[in-house]
N, C-alpha and C positions, 0 to 999 in steps of 0.2 A: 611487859610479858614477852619471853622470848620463845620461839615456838609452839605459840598456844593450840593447844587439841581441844577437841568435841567435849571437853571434860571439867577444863578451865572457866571461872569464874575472873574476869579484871578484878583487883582488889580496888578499881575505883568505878566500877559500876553501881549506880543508882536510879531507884525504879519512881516515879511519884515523890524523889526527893529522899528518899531511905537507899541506903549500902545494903544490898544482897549478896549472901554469897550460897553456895550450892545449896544447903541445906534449906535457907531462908526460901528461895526461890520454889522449892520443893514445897515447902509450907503453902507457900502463896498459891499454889496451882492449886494446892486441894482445896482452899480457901475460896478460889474463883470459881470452879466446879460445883462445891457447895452452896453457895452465898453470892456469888459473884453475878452482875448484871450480866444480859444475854450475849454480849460484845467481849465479857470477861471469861467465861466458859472456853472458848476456841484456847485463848491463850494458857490457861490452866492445862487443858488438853497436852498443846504443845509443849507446853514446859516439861511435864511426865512423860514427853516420846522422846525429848531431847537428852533428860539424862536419866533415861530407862536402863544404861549399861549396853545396848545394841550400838554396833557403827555406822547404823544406816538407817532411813524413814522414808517412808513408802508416803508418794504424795500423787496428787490428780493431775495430769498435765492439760493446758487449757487450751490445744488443735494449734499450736501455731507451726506442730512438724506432722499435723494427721489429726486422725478420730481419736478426741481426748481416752486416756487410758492411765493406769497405775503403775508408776515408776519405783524403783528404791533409789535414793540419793543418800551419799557416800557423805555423814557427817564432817567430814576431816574437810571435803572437797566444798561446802559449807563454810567451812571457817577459814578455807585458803580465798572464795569469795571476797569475805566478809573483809579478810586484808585486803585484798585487790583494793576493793570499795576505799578502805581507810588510805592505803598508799596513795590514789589515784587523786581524791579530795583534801589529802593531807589534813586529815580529821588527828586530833588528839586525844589522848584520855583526859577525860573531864568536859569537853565540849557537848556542850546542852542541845542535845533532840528532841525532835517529838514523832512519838507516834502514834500515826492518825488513819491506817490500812485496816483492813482486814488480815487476820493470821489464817483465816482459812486458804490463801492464796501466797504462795512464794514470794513476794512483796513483804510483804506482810512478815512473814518467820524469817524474810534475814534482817528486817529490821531492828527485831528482837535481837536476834543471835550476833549483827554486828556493835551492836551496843552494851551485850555481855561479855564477847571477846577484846574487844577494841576499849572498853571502861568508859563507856558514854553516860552521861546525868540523862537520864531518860523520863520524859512527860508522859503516858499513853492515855487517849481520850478513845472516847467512842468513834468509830471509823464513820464520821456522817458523811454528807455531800456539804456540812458550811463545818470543817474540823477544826477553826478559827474564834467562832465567834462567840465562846463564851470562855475563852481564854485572856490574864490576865496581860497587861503588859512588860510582856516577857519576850527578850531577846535569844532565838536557837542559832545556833554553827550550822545543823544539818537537819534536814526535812524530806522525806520523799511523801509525793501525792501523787493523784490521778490527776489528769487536766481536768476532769469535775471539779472536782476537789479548790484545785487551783484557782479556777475563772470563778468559784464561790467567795476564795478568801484574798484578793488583788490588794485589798485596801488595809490586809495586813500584814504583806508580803516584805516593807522594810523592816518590819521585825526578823528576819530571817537573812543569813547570810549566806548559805547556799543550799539550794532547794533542785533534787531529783524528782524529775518526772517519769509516769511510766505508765503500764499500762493497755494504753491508746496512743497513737497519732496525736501532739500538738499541734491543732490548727492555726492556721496564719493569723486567723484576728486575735485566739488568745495569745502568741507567741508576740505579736506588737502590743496587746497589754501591758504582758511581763515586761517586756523591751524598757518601758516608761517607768520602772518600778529599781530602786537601788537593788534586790535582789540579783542574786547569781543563779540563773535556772539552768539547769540542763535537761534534754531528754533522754531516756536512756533506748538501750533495745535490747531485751533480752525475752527469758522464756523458762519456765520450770527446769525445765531440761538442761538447760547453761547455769543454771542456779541465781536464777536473777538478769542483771544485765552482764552481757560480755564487751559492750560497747557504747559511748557515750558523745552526745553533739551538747555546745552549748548552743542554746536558744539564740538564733538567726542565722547561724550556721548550717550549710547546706548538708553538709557528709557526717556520718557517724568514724567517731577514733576508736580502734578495737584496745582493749585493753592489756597490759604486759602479755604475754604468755599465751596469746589468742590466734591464730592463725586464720584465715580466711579463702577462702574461693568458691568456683561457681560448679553447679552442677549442668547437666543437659538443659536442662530447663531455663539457665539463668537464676535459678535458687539457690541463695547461700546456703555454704556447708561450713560447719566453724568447729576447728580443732583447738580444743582447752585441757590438755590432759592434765591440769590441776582440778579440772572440774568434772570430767567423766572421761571415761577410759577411752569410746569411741568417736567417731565422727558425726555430729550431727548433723542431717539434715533436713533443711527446711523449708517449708512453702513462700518463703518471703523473696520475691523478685527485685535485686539487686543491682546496680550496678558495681565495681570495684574500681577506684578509682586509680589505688595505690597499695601495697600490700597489705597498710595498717587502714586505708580509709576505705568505706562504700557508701555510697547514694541507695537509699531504700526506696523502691518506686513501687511496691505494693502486694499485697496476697495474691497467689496464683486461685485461690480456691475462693469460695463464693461464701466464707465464713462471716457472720457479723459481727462486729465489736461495738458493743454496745455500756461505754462507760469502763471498758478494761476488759468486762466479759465477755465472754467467745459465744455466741448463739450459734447452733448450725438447723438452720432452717428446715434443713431435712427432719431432724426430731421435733421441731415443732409442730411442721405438718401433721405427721405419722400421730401427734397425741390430741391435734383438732381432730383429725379425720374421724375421730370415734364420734364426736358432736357437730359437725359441718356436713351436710349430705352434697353440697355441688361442688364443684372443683375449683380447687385453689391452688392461690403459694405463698410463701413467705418469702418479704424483700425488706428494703432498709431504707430509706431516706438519711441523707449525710443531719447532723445536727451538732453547731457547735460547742 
């Protein structure tokens, strides 16, 4: 497909083993909506936002540039992602994925959208914590998961020949599990707002590589600011403290703000407090303990 838009179907995309094409896909949303188990609903959802005729979808951003809020993301800037992703991993049409995310979350809707653009053979199960184990012995090209996800399914990981993480921070003792495993893992870094990741390490690897077209630097803070004009018009900036090593590479050394991540999810303490406070009479706070 040569310049694919917001609007194109691959003629070699397959969902659960079946050829979709726009119309089909339309069906199936109502179908999941309707009938569809409660992991299929989101995705029905989003299929009906993606070819509703608008250029753009409005989605939740999860604090990693502030107090989460509602964004519109520029479909087109989506699917020039979605290439990135394919040029980068040198994915081809007809390579077997799976998806195993949530669609309620940016993760989640380009996995979809890069395996409708890009003509991926696409698996989707339930987004659990073990998204492995009741799958047969079956060989994917591409995979993205959460490090839950991941440190759940190790012992099925040579099935898989290159697998994106995301999400979370990779801790050092899963990152030596992976290490022992024929898998190709990477971690990614990105954020709603960059449309996914803008940047990728493989697993034991210290620095993240910014991707084509990505631009990099610091702010007063020492927070990245990352220029994508394939991906949003303006400059984003973020609370994540950096180092920049080289103009494509940076060392990520951590959140400036007191947010918790909690399995991918962004908690901010401050609203949790504020909705005990109505049932806790003595004074508290909310914190985190690391867990790997």
């Amino acid at each position: 497909m040569i310049n694919p838009t917001y609007e194109n179907v691959h003629n070699g995309f397959k969902l659960n083993g079946f050829h979709l094409n726009r119309e089909d896909l339309c069906r199936v949303a109502y179908s999941f909506i309707k009938e569809g188990e409660d992991f299929e609903k989101p995705v029905g959802d989003f299929l009906l936002d993606w070819f509703d005729g608008k250029s753009y979808m409005e989605m939740h951003t999860s604090g990693s540039t502030g107090i989460p809020k509602i964004i519109r993301v520029d479909k087109q800037a989506m699917v020039n992602s979605a290439l990135a992703t394919g040029d980068f991993f040198e994915i081809q049409a007809g390579n077997k994925a799976l998806h195993c995310l949530p669609v309620k979350y940016v993760a989640g809707k380009m996995m979809l959208i890069r395996s409708i653009i890009l003509g991926l053979d696409l698996d989707y199960v339930a987004p659990t914590s073990h998204p492995m184990e009741n799958l047969d012995d079956t060989n994917y090209d591409f995979v993205a998961m959460v490090p839950m996800q991941v440190a759940n399914s190790l012992d099925k990981l040579h099935w898989v020949e290159t697998l994106l993480i995301g999400g979370t921070k990779v801790s050092y003792q899963l990152a030596e599990s992976i290490l022992k495993t024929d898998c190709k893992a990477f971690e990614s870094y990105g954020m709603t707002e960059t449309i996914s990741h803008i940047a990728i390490k493989q697993i034991g690897e210290k620095s993240f590589t910014v991707l084509p077209n990505v631009s990099i630097a610091v702010d007063e803070r020492n927070c990245l600011v990352i220029e994508a004009l394939d991906l949003s018009p303006e400059k984003i900036i973020t609370n994540d403290s950096v180092e920049i090593l080289i103009p494509t590479q940076f060392v990520l050394k951590g959140r400036i703000d007191n947010v918790i991540n909690s399995g991918g999810v962004k908690i901010f303490p401050e609203e949790v407090e504020e909705k005990l406070s109505k049932y806790i009479s003595v004074r508290f706070f909310i914190a985190s303990i690391p867990d790997e």
